[in-house]
N, C-alpha and C positions, 0 to 999 in steps of 0.2 A: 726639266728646268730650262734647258735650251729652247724648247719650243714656244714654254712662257715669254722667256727673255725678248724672242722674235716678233711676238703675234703684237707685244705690247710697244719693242719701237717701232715695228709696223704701222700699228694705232696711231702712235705721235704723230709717222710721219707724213701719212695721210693726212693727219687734223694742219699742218705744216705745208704740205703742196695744195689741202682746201683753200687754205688762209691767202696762198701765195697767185692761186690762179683765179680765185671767185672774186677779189676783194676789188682787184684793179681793175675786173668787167662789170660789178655790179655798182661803182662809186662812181662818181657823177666827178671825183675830184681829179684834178689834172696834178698827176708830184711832180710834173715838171714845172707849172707856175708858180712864180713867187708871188708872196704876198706880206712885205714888210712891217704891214701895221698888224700883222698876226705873229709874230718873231719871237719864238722861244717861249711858247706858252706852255704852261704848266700838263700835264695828263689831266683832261676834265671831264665830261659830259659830251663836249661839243669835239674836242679831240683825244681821242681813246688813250695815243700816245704821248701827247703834246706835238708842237711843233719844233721846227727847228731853226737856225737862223737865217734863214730865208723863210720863213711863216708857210712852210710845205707841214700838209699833216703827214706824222708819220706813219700813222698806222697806215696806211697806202702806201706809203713811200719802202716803207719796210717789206711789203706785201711783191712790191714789184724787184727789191732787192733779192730778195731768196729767189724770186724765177730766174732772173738774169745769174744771180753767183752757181745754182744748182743745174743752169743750162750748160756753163761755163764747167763746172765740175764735170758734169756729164761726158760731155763732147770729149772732155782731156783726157777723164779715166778709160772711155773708151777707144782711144788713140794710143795711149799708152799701153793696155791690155796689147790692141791688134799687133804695135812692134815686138812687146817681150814676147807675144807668142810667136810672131813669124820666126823674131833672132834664135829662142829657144828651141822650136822643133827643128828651126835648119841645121842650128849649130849642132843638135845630137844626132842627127841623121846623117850629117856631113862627115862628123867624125874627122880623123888626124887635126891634121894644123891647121883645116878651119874651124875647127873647135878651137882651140887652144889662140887661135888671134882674134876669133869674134869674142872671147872670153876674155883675154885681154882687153880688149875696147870696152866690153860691158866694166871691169873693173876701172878701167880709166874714166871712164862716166860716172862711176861713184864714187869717186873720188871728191870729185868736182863736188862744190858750193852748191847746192843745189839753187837756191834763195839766189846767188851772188849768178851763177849761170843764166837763169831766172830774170833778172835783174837786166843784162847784159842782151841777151833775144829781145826782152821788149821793148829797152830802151831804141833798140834800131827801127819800129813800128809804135810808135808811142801813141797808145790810145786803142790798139787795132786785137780786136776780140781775137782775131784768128792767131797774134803774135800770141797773145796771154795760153792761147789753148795751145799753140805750139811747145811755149816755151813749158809749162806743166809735163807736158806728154813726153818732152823729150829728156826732164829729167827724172822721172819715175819709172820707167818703162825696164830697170835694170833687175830688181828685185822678182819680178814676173815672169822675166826670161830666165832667171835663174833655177825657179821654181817648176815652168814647164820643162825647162831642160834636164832638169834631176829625173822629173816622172818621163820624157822622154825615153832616156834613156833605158829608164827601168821597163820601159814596151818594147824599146829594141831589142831588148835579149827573150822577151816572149817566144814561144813556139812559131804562132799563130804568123807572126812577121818574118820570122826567120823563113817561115816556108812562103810565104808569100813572095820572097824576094828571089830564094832559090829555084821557084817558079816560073821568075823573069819578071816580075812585076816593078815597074820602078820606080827611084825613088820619090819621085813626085806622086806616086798612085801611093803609094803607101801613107806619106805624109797625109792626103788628101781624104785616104780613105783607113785610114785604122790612126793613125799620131792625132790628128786634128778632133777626131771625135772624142779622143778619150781624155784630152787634155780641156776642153770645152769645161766640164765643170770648175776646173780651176781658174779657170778665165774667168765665167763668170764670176765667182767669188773676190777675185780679183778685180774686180770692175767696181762691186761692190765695196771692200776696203781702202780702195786709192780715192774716191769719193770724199770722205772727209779730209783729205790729206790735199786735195788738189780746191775744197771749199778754201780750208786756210790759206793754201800756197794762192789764191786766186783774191783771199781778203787781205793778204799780205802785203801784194804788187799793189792796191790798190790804196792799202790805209798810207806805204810808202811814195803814192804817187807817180807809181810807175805804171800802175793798171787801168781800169777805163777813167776819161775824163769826167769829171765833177758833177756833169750833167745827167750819166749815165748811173741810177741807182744801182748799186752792189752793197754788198755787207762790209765789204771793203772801205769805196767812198764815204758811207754814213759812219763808218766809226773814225774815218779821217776827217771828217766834216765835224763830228764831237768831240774835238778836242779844243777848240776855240770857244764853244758852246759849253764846256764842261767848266773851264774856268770863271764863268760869268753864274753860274749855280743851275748850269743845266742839266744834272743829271740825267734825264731821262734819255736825251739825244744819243747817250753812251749807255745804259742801263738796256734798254729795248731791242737795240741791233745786237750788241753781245749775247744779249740773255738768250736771243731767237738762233743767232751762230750757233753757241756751245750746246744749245738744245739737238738743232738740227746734227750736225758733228757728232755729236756723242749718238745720240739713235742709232744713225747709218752705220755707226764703229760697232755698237755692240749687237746690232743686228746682222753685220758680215761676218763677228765673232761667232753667234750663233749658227749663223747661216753653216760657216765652216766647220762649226761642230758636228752640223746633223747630216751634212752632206759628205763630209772627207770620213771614213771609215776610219779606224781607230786602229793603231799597228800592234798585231799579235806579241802577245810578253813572251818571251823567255823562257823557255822550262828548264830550272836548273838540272843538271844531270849528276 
């Protein structure tokens, strides 16, 4: 059933990065020009999606959105992965109080607003892709290190380490050479779940106006852009970037759920005595 669940948002998500990388190389249309006396036209024939109000077709416009929000994802979930795994392997391998003060800080970091943290990084770089990947990465990154540092842990009491270290091996070789490989699969997976979660945090900043500027198509901007268009009877401006977010979003989710199924081995039950 897991395998199913995967092969099929895999499917989607394929038909979703076609859509996203073929459409804005093979279209003749520019979504950055405007074209006023084309302004909020209905889904026809001649525009797949309608326009919007600035007479940009959407179907492109949307097409170049998902590249930019899902590059954007990309880049943050894997920044975010690379800190929880460094904070978590160090913190288990370090052991005493620098466990227990990086542990602290990771709690104090979850604390925090995540959206209102969020908020607060990009407004200091207003506009600037690498603020929006920042500020994702640096609020996500807690749940990861938590996660690698449990299984950390649970390798530091292994045999295999234990003699490795009594050998003289240190603890950078260890980390390097037995922590880091074994924790690798949850990373990945990891990488793979924070993805939807850093699409939204990224259409978030942007539908509030704190993420890229107007010019720059995101899933974010166009559904900030359909709210003026939506009250005048433009459905579609808000119907088509939504529809294509929750599509994409949900895939990725239930495909990291799967993913996590088939790949994290399942913990031994109990035999009652």
């Amino acid at each position: 059933m897991a395998k199913r669940r995967l092969y099929i948002c895999l499917a989607i998500l394929g038909m979703v990065i076609a859509y996203a990388v073929l459409v804005p190389w093979v279209s003749d249309v520019n979504d950055r020009v405007t074209n006023f006396a084309a302004a909020r036209r209905a889904p026809s024939a001649e525009f797949w999606f309608g326009t919007d109000s600035a007479g940009r077709d959407l179907f492109v416009r949307i097409a170049s959105a998902i590249r930019t929000s899902l590059l954007v994802a990309l880049a943050s979930a894997l920044l975010a992965t690379l800190i929880g795994v460094l904070v978590g392997t160090v913190s288990a391998l370090a052991g005493g109080w620098i466990d227990r003060i990086v542990m602290r800080l990771a709690d104090v970091a979850n604390a925090l607003p995540h959206l209102l943290l969020g908020i607060v990084i990009v407004a200091l770089f207003r506009g600037n892709i690498v603020a929006i990947v920042l500020s994702i990465a640096l609020t996500h990154w807690v749940q990861v290190a938590r996660i690698v540092r449990s299984e950390a842990l649970s390798l530091r009491e292994r045999e295999y380490i234990s003699a490795a270290i009594l050998a003289g091996a240190s603890k950078l070789h260890v980390l390097r050479t037995h922590i880091v490989p074994a924790v690798a699969p949850q990373a990945l997976i990891a990488v793979v779940l924070l993805l939807p979660h850093a699409v939204w945090h990224e259409s978030t900043l942007s539908f509030l106006g704190f993420g890229l500027p107007p010019h720059e198509p995101s899933l974010g901007t166009l559904l900030e852009e359909a709210r003026s268009s939506l009250l005048l009877g433009g459905w579609w401006t808000l119907v088509f970037p939504a529809g294509v977010l929750v599509i994409t979003t949900v895939s990725v989710a239930v495909a990291g759920s799967a993913l996590r199924t088939l790949t994290v081995p399942p913990k031994p039950s109990k035999v009652p005595r």
